[in-house]
Backbone as a printed PyTorch tensor [residue, N CA C, xyz], in Angstrom:
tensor([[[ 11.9320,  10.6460,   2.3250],
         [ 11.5970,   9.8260,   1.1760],
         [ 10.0780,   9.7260,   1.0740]],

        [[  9.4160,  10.2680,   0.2920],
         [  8.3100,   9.5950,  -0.5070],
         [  7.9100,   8.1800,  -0.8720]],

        [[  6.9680,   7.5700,   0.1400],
         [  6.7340,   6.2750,  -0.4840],
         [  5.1630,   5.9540,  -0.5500]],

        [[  4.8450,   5.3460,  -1.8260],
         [  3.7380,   4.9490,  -2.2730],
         [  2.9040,   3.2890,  -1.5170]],

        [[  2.0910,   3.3460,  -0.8050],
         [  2.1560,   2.3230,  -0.2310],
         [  0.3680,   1.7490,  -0.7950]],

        [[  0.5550,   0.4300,  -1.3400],
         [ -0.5930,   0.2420,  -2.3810],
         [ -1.1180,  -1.3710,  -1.7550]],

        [[ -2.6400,  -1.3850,  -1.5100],
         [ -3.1310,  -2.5730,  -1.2020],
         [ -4.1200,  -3.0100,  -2.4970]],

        [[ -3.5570,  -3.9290,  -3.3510],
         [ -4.1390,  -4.0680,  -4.8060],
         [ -5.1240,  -4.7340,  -4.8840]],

        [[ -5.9990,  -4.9170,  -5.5710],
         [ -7.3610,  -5.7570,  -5.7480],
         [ -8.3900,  -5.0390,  -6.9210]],

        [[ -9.3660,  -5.4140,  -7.8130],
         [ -9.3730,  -5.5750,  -8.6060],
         [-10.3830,  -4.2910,  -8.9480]],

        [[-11.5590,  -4.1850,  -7.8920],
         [-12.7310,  -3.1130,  -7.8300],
         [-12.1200,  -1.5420,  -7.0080]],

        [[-11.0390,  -2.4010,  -6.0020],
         [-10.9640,  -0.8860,  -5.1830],
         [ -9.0620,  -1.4370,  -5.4420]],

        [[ -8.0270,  -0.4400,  -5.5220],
         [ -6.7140,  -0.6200,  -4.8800],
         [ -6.6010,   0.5260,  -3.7320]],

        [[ -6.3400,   0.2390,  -2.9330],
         [ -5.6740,   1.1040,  -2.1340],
         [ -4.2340,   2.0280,  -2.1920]],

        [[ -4.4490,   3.2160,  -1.6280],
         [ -2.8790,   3.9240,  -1.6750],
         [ -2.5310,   4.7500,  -0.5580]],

        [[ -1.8430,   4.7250,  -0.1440],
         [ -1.4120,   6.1820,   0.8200],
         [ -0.0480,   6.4840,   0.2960]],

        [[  0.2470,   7.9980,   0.1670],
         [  1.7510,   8.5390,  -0.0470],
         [  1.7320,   8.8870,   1.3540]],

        [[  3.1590,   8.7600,   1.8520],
         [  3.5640,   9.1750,   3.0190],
         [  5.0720,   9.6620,   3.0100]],

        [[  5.4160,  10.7600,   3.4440],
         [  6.4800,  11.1660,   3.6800],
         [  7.5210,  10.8580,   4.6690]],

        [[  8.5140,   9.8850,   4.7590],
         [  9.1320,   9.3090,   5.7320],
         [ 10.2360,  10.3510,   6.7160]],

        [[ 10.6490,  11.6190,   6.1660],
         [ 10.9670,  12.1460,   6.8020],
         [ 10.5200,  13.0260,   8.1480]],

        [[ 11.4550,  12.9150,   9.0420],
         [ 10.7990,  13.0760,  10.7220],
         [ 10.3000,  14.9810,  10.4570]],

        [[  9.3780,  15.1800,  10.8720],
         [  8.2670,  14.0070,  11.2040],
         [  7.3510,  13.6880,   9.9840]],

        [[  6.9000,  12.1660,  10.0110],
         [  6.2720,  11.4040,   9.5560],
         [  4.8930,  12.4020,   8.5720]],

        [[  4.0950,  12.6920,   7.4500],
         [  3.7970,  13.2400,   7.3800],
         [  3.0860,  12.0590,   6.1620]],

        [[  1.3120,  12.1540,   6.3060],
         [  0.5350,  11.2530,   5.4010],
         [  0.0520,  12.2700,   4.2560]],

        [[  0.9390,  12.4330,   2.7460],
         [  0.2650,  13.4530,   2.1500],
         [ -1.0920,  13.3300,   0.9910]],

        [[ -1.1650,  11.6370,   0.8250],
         [ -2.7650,  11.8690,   0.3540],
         [ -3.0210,  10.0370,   0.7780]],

        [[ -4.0510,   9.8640,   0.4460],
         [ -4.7880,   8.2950,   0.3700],
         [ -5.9120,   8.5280,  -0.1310]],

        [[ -6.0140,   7.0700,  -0.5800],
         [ -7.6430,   6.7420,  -1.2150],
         [ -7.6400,   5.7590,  -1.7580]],

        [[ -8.3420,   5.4810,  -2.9650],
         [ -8.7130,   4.3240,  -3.4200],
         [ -8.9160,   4.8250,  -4.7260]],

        [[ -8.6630,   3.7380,  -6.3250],
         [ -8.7530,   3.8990,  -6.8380],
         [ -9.5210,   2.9650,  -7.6870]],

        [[-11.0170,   3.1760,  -7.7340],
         [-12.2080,   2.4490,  -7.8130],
         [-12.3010,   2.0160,  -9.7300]],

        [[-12.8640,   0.6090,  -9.4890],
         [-12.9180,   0.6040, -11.5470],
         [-14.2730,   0.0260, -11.4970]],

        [[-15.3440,   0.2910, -12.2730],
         [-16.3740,  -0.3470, -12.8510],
         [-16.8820,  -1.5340, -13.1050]],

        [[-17.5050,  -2.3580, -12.2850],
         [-17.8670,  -3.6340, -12.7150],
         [-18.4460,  -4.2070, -14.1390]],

        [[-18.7060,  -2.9520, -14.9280],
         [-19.3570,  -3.5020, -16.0690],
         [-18.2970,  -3.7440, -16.8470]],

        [[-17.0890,  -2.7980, -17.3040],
         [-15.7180,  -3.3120, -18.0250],
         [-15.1540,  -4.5670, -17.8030]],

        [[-14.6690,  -5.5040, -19.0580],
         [-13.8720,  -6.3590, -18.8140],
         [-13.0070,  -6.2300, -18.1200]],

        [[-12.2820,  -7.3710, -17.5830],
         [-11.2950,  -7.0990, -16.6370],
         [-10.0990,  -6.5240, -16.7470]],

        [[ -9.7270,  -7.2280, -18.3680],
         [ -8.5600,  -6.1880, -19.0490],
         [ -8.7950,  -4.8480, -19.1500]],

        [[-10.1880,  -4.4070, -19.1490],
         [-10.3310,  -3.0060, -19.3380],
         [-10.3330,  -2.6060, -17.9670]],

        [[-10.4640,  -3.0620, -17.0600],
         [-10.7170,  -2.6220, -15.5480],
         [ -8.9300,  -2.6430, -15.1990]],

        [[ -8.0190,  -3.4010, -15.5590],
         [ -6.3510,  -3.3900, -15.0690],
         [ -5.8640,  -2.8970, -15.9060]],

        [[ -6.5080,  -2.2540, -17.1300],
         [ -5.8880,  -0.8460, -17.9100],
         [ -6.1840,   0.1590, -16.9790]],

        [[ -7.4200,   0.4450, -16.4760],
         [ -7.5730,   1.7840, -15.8100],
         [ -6.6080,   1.7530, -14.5300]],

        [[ -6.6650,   0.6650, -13.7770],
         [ -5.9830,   0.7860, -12.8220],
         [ -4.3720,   1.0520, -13.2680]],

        [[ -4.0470,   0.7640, -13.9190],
         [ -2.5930,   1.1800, -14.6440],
         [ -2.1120,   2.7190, -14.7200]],

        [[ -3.2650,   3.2430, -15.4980],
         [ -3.4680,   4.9510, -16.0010],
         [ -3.4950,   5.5100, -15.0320]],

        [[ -4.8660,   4.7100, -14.1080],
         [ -4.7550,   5.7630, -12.1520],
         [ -3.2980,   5.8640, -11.6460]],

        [[ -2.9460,   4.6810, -11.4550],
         [ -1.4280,   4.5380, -10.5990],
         [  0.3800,   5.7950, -11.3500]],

        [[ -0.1330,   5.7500, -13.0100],
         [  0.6370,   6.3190, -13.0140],
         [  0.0810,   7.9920, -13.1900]],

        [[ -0.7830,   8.4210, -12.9010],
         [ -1.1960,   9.4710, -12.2810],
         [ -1.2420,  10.2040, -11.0620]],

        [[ -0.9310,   8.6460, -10.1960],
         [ -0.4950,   9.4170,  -8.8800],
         [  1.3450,   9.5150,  -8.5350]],

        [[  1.6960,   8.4250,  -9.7110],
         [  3.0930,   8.6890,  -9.5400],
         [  3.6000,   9.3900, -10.3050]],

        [[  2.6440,  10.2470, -10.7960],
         [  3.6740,  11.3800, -11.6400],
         [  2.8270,  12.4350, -10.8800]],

        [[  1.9020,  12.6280, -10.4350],
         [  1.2360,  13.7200,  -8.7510],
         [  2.0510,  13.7540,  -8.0660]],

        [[  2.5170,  12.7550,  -7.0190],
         [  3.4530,  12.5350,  -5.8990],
         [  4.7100,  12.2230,  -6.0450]],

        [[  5.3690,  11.7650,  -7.0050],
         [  6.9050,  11.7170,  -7.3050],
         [  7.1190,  10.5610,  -6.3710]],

        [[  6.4780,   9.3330,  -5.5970],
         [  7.1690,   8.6180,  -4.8440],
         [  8.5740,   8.0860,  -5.3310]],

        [[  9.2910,   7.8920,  -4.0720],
         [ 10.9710,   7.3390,  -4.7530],
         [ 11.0370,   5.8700,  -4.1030]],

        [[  9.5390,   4.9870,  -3.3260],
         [  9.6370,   4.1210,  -3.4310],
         [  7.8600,   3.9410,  -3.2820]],

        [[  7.7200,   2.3330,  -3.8730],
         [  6.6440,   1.9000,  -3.6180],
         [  6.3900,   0.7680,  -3.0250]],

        [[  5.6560,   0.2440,  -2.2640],
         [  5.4140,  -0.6540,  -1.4390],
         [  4.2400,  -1.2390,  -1.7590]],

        [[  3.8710,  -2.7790,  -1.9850],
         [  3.1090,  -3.2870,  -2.4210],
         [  2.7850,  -4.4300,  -1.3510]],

        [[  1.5430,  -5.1730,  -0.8910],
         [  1.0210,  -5.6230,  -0.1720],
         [  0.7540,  -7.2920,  -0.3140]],

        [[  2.1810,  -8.3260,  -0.2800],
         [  1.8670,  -9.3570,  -0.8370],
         [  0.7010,  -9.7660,  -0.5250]],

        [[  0.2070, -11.0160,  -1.5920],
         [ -1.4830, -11.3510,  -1.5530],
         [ -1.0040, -12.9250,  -1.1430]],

        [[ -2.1450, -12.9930,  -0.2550],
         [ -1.6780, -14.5680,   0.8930],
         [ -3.0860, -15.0260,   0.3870]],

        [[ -2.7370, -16.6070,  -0.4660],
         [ -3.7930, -17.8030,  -1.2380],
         [ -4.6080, -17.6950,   0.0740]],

        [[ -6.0760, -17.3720,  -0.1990],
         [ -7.1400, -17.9270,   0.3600],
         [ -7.9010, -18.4620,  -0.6000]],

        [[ -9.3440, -19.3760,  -0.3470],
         [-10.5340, -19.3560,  -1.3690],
         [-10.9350, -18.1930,  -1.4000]],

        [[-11.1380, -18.2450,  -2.2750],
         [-12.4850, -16.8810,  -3.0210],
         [-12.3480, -16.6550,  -4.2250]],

        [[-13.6690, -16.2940,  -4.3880],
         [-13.5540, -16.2750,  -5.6760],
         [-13.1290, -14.8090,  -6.6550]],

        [[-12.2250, -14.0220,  -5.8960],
         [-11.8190, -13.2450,  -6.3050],
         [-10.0860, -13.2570,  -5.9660]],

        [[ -9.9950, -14.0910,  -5.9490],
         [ -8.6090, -14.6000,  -6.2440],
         [ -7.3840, -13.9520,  -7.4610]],

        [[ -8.1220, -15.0260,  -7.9990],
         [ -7.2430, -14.6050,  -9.4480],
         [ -7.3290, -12.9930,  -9.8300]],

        [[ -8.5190, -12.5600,  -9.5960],
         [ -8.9150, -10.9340,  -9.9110],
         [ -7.5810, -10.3750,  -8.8480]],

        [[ -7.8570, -10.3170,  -7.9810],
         [ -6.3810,  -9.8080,  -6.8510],
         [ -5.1600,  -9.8660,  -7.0880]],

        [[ -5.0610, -10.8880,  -7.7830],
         [ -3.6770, -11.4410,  -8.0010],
         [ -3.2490, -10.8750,  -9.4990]],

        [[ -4.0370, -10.6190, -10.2830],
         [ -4.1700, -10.0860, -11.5610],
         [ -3.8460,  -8.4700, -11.3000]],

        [[ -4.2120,  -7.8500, -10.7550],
         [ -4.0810,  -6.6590,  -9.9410],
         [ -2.7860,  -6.3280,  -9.5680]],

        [[ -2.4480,  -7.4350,  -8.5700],
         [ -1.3010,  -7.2860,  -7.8090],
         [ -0.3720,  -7.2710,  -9.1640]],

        [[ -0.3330,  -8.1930, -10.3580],
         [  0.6470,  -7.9460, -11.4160],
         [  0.9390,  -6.6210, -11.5630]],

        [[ -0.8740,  -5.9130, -12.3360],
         [ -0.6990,  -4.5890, -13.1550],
         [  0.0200,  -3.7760, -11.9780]],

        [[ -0.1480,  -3.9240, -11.0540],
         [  0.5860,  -2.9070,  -9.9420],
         [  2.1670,  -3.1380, -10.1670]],

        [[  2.4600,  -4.1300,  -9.9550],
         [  4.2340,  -4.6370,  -9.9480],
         [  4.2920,  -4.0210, -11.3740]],

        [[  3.9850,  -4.5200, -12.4960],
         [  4.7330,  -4.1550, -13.4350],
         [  4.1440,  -2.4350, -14.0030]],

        [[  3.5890,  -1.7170, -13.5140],
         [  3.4310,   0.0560, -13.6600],
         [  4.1290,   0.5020, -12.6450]],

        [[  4.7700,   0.2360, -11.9180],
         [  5.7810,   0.6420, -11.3770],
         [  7.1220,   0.2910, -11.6400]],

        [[  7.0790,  -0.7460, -12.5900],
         [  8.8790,  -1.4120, -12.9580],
         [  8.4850,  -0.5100, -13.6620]],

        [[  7.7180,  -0.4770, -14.7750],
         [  7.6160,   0.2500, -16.1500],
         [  7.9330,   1.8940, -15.8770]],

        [[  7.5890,   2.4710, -14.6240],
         [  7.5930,   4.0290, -14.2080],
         [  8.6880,   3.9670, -13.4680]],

        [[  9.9900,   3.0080, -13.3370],
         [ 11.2050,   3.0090, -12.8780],
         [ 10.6280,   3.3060, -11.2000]],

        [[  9.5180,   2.7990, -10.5840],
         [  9.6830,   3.1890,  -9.2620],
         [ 10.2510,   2.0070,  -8.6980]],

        [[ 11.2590,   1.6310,  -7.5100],
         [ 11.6030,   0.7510,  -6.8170],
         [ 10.7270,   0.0910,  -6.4340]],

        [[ 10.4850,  -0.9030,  -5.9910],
         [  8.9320,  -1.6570,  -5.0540],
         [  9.7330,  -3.0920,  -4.4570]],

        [[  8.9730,  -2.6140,  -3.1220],
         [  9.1830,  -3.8830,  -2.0320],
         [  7.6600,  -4.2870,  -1.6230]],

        [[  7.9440,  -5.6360,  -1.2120],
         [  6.9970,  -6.3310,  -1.0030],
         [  6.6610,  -6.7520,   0.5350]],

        [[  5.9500,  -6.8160,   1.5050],
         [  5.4380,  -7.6060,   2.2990],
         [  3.8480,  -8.4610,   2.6070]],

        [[  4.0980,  -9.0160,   2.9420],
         [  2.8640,  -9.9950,   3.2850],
         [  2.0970,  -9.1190,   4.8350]],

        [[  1.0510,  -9.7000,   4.8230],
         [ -0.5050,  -8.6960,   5.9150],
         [  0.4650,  -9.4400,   7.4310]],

        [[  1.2510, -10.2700,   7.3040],
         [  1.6920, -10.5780,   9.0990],
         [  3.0500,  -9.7260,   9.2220]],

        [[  3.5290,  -9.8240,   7.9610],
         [  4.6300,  -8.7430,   8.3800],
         [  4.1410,  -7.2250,   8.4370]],

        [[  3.5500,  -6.8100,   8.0210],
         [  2.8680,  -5.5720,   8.0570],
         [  2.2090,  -5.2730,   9.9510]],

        [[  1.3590,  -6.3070,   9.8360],
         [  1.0670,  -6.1960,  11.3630],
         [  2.1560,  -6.4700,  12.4720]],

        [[  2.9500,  -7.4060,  12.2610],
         [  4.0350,  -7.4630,  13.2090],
         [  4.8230,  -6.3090,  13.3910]],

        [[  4.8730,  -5.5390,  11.9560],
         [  6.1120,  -4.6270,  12.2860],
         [  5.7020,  -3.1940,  12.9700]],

        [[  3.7070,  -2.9530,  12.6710],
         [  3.4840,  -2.0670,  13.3070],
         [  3.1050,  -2.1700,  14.8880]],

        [[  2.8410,  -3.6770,  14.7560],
         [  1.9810,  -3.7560,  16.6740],
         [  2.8270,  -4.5590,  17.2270]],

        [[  4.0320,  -5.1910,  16.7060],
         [  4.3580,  -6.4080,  17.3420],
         [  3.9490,  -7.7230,  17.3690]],

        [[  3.0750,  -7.6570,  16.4810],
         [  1.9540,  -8.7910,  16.3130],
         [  1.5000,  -9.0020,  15.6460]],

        [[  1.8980, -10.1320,  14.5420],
         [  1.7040, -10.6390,  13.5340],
         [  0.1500, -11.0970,  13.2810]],

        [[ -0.7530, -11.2310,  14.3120],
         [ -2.1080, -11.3310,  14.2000],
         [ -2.9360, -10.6410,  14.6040]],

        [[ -2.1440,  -9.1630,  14.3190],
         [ -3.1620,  -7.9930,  15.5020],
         [ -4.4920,  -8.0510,  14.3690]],

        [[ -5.1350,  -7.5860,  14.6470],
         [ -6.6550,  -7.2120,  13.9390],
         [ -6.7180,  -6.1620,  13.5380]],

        [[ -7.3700,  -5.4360,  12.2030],
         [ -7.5420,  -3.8990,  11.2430],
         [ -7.6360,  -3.1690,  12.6120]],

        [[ -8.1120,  -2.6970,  13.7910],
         [ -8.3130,  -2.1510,  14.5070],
         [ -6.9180,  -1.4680,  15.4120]],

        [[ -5.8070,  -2.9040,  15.5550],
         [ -4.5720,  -2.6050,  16.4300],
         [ -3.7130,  -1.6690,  15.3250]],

        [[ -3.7590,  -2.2850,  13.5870],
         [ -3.2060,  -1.6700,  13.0490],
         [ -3.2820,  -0.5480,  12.8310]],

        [[ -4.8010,   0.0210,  12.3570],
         [ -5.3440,   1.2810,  12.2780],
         [ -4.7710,   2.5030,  13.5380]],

        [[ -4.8290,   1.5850,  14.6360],
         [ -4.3340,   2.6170,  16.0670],
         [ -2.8420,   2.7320,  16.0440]],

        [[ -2.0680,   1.2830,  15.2130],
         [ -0.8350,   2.3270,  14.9810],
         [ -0.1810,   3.1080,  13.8280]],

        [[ -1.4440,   3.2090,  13.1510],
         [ -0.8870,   3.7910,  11.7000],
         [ -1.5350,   5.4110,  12.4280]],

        [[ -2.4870,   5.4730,  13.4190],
         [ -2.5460,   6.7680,  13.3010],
         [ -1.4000,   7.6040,  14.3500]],

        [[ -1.2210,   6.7920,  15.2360],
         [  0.0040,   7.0510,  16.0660],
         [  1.2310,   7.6160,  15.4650]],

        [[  1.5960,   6.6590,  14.1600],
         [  2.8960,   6.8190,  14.1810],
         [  2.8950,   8.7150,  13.2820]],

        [[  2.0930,   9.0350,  12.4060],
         [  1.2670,   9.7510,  11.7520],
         [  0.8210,  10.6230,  12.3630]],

        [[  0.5690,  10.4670,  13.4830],
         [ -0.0120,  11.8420,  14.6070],
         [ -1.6000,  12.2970,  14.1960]],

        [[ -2.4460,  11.0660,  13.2410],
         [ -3.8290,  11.3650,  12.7840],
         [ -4.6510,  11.4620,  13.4020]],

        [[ -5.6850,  12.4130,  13.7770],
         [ -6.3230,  12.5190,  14.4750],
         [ -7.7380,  11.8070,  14.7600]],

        [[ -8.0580,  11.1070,  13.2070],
         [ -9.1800,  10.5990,  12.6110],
         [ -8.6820,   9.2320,  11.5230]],

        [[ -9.2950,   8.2150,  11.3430],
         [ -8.4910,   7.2230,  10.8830],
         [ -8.9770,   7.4720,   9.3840]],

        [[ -7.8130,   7.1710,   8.7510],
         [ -8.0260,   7.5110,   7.2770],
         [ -8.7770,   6.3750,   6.5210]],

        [[ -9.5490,   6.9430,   5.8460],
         [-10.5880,   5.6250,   5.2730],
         [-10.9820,   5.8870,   3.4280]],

        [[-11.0730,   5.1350,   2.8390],
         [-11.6180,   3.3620,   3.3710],
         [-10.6010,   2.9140,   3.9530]],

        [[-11.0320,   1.4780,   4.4380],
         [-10.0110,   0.8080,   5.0710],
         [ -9.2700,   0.3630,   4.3420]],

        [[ -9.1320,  -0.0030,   2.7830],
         [ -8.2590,  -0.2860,   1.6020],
         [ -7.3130,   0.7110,   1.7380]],

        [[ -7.3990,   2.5740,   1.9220],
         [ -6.4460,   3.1250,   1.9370],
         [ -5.8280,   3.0700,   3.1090]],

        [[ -6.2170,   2.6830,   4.2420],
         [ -5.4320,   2.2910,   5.5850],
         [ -4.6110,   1.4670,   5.6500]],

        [[ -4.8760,   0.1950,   5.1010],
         [ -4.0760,  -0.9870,   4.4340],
         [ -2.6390,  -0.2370,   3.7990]],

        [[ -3.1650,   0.2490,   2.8580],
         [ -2.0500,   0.8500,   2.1920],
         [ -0.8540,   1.5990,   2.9770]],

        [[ -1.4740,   2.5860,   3.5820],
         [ -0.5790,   3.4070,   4.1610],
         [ -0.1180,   2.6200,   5.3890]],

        [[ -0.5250,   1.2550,   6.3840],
         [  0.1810,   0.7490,   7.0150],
         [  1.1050,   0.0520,   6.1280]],

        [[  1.1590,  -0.1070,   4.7910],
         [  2.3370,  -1.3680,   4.2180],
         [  3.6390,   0.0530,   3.3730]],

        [[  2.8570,   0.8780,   3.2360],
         [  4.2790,   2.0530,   3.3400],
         [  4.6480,   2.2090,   4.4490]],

        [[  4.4280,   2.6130,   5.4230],
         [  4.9150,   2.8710,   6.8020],
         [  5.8460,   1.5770,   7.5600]],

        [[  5.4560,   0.5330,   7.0940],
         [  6.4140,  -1.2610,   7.2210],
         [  7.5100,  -0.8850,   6.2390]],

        [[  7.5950,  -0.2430,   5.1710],
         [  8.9730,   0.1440,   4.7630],
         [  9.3950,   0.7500,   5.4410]],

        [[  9.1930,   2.4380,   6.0130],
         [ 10.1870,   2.9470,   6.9250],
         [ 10.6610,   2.0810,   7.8380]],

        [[  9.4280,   1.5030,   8.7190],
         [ 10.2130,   0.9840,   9.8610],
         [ 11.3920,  -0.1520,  10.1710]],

        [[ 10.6410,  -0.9240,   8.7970],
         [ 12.0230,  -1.4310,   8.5120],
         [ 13.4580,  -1.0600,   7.7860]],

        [[ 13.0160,  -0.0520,   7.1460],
         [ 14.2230,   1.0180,   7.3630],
         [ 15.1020,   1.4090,   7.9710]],

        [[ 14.4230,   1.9690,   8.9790],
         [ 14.8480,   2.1270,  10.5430],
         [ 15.6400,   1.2180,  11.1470]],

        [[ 14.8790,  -0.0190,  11.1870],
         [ 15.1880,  -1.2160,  12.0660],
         [ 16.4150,  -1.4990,  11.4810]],

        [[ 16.8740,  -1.7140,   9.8830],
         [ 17.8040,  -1.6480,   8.9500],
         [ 19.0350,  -0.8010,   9.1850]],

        [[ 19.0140,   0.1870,   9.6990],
         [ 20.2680,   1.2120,   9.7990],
         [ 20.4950,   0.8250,  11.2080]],

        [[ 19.5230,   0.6470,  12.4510],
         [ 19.8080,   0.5870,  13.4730],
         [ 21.0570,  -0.9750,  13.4410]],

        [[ 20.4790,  -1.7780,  12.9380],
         [ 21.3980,  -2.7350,  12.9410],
         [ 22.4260,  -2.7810,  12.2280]],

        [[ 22.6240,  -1.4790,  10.9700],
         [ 24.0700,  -1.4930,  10.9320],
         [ 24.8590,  -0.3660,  11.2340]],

        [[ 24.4470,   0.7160,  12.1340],
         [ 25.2930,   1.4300,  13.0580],
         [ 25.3450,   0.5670,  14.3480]]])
């Protein structure tokens, strides 16, 4: 399975496609950067057009999106605005999408719901067999919150065989 794994926010989103079949196989990442001078509506149009450019590139048959956990800042609402155009260009492109939050993501790759970008990064390249950590760290993000779908995948069948 093909899955699209996306860390949303307003200047950079993150993505990694990853191929869940054994073995594990990361077939692109990056980031998909918008212009500070555009309004914001014009900045979550582009991000719209990018996303369905990579899902009609990569064919993912699922997508994975990176719930956003309330802090201050003042880029809040911008994130969260983001996180919409993401949810709904993927209802709209019929892709499936699941959600987790940054502790389930880390728990499910390290065991540890408070590991640090560093524990995660070492097991996103592990599971991946990468030799070099894929960057920015927005697309690392990403491709650890696709890779929290397989494994809970996994974890999913194991408990019902």
């Amino acid at each position: 399975m093909r899955v699209l794994g996306i860390d949303p926010g307003l200047a950079k989103v993150g993505y990694g496609v990853v191929d869940t079949t054994d073995p594990m196989t990361l077939l692109a990442c990056g980031v998909i950067r918008t212009r500070p001078g555009p309004s914001s509506g014009e900045r979550l149009v582009e991000i719209a057009q990018d996303l369905r450019q990579l899902v009609e590139q990569h064919g993912p048959q699922l997508a994975v999106v990176e719930k956003f956990f309330f802090y201050r800042s003042s880029n809040t609402i911008a994130v969260v605005q983001a996180r919409g155009v993401v949810l709904m260009t993927m209802a709209h492109l019929r892709v499936p999408t699941l959600e987790y939050a940054p502790t389930q993501v880390k728990r499910t790759l390290t065991g540890d719901g408070h590991a640090d970008k560093d524990q995660v990064l070492n097991a996103v390249m592990k599971a991946l067999r990468l030799e070099h950590p894929p960057r920015p760290d927005d697309a690392a993000d990403a491709i650890a919150v696709a890779l929290t779908a397989k494994f809970h995948q996994f974890h999913d069948d194991q408990q019902q065989g």
